[in-house]
C-alpha positions in Angstrom: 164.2 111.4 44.7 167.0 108.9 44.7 164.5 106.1 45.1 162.9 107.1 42.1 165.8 107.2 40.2 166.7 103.9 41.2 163.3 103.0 40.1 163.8 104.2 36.8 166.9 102.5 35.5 165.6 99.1 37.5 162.1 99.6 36.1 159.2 99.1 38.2 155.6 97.7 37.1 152.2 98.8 38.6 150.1 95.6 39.3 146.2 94.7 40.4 145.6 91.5 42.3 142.4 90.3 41.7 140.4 87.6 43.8 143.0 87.8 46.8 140.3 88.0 49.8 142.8 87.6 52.5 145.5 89.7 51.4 147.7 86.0 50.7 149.6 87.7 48.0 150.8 90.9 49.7 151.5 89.1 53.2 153.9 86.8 50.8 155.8 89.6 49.4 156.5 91.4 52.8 157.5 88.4 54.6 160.2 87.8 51.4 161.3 90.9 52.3 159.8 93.0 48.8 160.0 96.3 48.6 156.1 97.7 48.0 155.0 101.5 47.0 151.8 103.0 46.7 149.4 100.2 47.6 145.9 100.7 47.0 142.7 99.4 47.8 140.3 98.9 45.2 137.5 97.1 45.7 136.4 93.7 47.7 139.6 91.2 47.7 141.1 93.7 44.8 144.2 96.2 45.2 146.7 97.7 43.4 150.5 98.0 44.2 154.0 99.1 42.9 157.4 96.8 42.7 160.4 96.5 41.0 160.3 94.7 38.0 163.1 92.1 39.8 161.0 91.1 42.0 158.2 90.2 39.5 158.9 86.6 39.9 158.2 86.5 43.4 154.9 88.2 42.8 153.7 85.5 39.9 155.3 82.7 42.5 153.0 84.1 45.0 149.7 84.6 42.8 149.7 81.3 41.8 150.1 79.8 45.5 147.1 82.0 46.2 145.2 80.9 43.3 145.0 84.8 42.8 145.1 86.4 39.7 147.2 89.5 38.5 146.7 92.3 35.6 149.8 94.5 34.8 148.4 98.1 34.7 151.8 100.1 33.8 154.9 99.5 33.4 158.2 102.4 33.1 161.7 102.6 33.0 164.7 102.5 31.3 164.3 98.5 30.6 161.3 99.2 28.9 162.3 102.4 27.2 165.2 99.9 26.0 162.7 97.0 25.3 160.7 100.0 23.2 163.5 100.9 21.1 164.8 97.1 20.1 161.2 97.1 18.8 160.8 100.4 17.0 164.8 100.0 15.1 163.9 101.9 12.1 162.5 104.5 14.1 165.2 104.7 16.8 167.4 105.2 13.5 165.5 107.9 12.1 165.9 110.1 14.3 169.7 109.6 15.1 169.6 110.1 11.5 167.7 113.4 11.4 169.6 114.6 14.4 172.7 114.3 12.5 171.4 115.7 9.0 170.3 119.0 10.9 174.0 119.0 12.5 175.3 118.6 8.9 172.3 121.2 7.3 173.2 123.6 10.3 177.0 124.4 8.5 175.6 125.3 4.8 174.0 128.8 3.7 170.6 128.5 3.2 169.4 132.1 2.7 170.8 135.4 1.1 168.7 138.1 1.3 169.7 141.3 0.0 168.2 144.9 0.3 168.4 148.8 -1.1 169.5 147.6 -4.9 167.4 147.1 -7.9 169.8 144.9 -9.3 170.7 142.4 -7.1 172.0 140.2 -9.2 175.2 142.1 -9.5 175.2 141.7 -5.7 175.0 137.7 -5.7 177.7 137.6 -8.7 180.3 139.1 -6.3 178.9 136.8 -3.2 179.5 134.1 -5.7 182.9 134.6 -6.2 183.5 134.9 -1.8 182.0 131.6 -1.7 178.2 132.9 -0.3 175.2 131.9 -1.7 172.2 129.4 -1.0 174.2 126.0 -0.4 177.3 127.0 0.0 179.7 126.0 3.4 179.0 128.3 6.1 182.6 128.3 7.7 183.8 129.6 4.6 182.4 133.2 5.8 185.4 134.3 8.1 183.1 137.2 9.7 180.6 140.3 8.7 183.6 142.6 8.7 185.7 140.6 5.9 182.5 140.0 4.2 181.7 143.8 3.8 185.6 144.5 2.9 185.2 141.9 0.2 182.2 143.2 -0.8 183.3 147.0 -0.9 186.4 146.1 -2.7 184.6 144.2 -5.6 181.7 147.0 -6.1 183.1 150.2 -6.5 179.7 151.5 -7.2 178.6 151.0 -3.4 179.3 153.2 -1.3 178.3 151.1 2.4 177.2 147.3 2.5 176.0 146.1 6.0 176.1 141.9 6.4 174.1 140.8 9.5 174.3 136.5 9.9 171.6 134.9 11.7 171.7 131.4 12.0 171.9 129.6 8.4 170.8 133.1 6.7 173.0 135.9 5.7 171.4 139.1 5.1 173.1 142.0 3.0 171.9 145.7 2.9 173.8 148.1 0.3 173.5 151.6 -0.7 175.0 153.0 -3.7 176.9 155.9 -4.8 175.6 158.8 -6.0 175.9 158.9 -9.9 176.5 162.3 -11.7 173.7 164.2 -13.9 173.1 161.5 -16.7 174.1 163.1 -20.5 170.7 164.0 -21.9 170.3 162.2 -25.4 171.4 165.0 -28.5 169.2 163.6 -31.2 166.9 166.1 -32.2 163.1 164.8 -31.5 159.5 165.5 -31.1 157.0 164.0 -28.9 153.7 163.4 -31.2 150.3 161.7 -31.0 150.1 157.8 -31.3 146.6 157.5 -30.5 143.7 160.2 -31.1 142.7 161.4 -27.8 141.9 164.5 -25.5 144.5 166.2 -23.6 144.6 165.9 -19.9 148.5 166.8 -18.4 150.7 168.3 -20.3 154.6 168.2 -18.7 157.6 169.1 -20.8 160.6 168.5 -19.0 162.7 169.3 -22.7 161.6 171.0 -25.8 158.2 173.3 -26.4 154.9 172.6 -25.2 152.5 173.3 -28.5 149.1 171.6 -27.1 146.6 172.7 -24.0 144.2 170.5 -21.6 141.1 169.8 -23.7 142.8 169.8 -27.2 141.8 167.2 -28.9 144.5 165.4 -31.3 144.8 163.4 -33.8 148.0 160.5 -34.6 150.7 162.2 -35.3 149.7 165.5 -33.9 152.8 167.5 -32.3 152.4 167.7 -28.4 155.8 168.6 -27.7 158.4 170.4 -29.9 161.8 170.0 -30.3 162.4 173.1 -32.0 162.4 175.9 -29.6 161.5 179.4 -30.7 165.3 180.7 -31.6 164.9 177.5 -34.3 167.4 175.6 -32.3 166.1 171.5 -32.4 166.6 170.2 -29.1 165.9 166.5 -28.1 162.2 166.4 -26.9 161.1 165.1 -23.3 158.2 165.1 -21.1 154.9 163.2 -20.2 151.3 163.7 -22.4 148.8 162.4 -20.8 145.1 162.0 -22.5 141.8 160.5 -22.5 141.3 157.8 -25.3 137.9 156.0 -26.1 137.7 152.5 -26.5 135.4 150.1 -28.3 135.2 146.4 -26.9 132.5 143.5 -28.3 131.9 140.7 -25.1 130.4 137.3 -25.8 129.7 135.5 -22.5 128.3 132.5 -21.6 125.2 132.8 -19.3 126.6 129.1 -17.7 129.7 128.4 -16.3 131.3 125.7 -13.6 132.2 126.7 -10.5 134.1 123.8 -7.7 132.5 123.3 -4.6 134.1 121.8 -1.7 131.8 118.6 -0.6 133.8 118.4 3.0 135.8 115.3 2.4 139.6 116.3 2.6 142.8 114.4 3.4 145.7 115.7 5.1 149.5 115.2 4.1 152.4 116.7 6.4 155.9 117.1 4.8 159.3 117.8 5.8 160.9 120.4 3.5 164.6 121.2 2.8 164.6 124.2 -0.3 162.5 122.3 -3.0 162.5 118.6 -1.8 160.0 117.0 0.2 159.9 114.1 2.4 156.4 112.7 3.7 156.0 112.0 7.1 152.5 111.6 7.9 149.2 111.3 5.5 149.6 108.6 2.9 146.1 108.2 2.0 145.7 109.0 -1.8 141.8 109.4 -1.9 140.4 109.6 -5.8 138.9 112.8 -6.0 138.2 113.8 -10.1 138.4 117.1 -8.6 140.5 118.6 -5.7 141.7 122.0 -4.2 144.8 121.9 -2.1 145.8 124.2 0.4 149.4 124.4 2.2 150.5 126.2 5.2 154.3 126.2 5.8 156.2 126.8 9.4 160.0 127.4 10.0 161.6 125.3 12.1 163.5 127.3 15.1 165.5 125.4 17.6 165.6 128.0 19.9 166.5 131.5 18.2 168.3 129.5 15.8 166.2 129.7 12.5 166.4 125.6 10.4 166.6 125.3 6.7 163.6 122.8 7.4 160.3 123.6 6.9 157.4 121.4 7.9 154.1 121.5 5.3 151.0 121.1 6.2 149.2 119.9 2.5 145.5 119.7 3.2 143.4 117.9 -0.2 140.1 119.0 -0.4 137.6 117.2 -2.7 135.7 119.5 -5.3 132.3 118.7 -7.2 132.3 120.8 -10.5 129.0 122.4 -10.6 127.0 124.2 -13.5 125.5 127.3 -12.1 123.4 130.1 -14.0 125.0 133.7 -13.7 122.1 136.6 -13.5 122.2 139.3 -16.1 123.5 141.6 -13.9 126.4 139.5 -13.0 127.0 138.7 -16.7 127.1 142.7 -17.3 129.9 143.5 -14.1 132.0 140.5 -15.3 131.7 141.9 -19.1 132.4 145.2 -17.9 135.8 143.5 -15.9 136.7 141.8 -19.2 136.5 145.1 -21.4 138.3 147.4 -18.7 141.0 144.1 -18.7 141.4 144.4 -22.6 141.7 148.0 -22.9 144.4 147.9 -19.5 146.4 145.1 -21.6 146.3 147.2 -25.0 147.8 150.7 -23.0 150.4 148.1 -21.7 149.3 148.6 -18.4 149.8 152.2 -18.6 146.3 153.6 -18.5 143.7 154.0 -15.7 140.1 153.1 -16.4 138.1 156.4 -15.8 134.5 155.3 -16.8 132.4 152.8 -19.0 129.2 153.2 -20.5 127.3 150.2 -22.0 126.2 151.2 -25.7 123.8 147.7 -26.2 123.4 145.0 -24.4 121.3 141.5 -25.3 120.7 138.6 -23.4 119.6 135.5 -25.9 120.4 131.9 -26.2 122.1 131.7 -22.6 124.6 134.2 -24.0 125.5 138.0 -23.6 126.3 140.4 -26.2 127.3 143.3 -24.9 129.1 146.5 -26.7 131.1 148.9 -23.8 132.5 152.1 -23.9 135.3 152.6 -22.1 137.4 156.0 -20.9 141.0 155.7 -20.3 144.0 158.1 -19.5 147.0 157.0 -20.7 150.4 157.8 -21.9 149.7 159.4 -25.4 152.9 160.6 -26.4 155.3 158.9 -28.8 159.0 159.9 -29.6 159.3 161.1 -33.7 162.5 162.3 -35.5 162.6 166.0 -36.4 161.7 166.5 -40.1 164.2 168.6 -41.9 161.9 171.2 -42.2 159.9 172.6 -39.5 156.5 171.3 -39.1 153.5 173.7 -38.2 152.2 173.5 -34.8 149.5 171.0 -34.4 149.3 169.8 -37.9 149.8 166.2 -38.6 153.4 165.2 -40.0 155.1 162.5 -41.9 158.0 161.3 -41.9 
């Protein structure tokens, strides 16, 4: 072992001595006395053999006295490693340089998660005021315990916050207190039609239920009263459900351009700190008219210790735009997806597609016309000011 380290800061060379039929060259070097390792034959007057690189001289003075010839197979050791680095400065400083930017990054925040509010931005307006947020110095945070003090102190509305730190990231969990019955509004109101429809669910958390499942209704039709039998007007509440019918006209075209991948793609590998980027590896800018790019990031862990670095993997794929023919049937499901997608957007998002039926449907010119039925139950109640005189059940009112 000791030998070998001795080899290594020396630096030794592995060698093969061609055209030396009577072994001139190796009797040479151990009558000077050279220390050898791992000699080898090879072939006829060929063998290979290990020295120290300070006794190379010897081993050229003794090639060429044996009109011999010599290849250098391998060379290691620190004088190498050292010859390596004189050549490779800029690299040699990069990395010194990245070693001490991840010392630097290692003392900032670079995550703040926090859990159990819907309204976590009141949360990160009291970290912001202790001094912890994304970017901010990392010594600054005394301990968890101070942390959830602070944090307890500022937000009288929480009634336990838990602060775990791991690594660069801080992670917060609250729970709040709580809060008393909320005052129910006084204003005196009804609950009425908006859209004409058949009732499904009927749930009157306030106020008098005046319509059944399977009434139909009409806009402005009273579903839920505020006026309770005794004639005292109370401020309606509750959930009407119904069914509502909607007529949609589709155009589509029968062509349309869909990107296939041809199997040429590039690659691109980047070193990521929050939103910048630094390139590292794939600088080839091929022309593709049209491309598709796919990433896949990976944290960086040094050990258990989680890196506000994240290396990117950007892979560039090149796309040919063709023109392709949909069949009929295809035409129809995506005409059917656009209607039930127009109808969703006019409830708000509220409804929930029960059924379509297709009333016509006409395939000319490389286009589809299509007319489609669709079913919906959705939220058909509406809040309405009681009138100063009481309105009939289920007649229509104004107001």
């Amino acid at each position: 072992m000791a030998i070998r380290i001795a080899e290594f800061f020396s630096g030794s060379v592995r060698v093969l001595v061609l055209k030396d039929q009577s072994r001139t060259v190796l009797s040479a070097l151990i009558a000077r006395g050279v220390p050898l390792f791992d000699v080898e034959h090879v072939a006829s007057e060929q063998y290979q053999l290990t020295l120290s690189l300070a006794h190379v001289k010897e081993l050229v003075r003794a090639v060429r006295l044996a009109s011999a010839k010599v290849q250098f197979i391998n060379k290691w050791g620190l004088p190498f490693v050292l010859w390596r680095a004189r050549r490779r400065k800029a690299f040699i400083g990069g990395a010194l340089f990245f070693v001490l930017a991840l010392y630097t990054l290692s003392g900032f925040i670079w995550h703040v998660e926090i859990e159990g509010t819907d309204q976590p931005e009141v949360i990160q307006a009291a970290l912001q005021k202790l001094h912890v947020y994304p970017g901010g110095l990392l010594y600054r945070v005394v301990d968890q315990d101070a942390l959830q003090l602070a944090l307890l102190d500022a937000l009288p509305d929480l009634s336990w916050v838990g602060v775990r730190m791991h690594g660069t990231s801080i992670y917060i969990r609250v729970i709040s207190r709580i809060q008393g019955a909320k005052v129910q509004p006084t204003t005196p109101q009804d609950i009425v039609a908006k859209v004409p429809g058949v009732v499904a669910i009927v749930l009157a958390d306030n106020g008098q239920a005046v319509v059944k499942p399977g009434q139909f209704v009409t806009p402005g039709t009273i579903l839920i009263s505020g006026v309770l039998e005794d004639g005292k007007s109370v401020h309606a509440s509750g959930i009407v459900r119904g069914i509502v019918w909607y007529r949609s006209d589709v155009t589509l075209s029968q062509k349309t351009t869909v990107d296939l991948l041809s199997g040429e793609h590039v690659s691109h590998d980047y070193l990521m700190l929050g939103k910048f980027a630094l390139q590292i590896w794939g600088f080839s800018h091929p022309p593709y008219t049209h491309e598709e790019v796919q990433s896949i990031d990976v944290p960086l862990k040094l050990w258990d210790l989680t890196l506000p670095l994240v290396l990117r993997k950007e892979t560039v794929y090149e796309a040919i735009p063709h023109t392709v023919a949909l069949t009929e049937s295809a035409l129809t499901a995506r005409g059917l997806q656009f209607a039930a997608t127009d109808v969703l957007a006019k409830c708000k998002g509220e409804g929930k597609v029960l059924r379509q039926n297709i009333l016509q449907r006409k395939l000319e010119h490389g286009k589809l016309y299509m007319t489609v039925w669709t079913e919906v139950l959705q939220d058909i109640g509406i809040n309405q000011a009681i009138s100063p005189q009481k309105p009939e059940t289920g007649k229509k009112i104004t107001g």
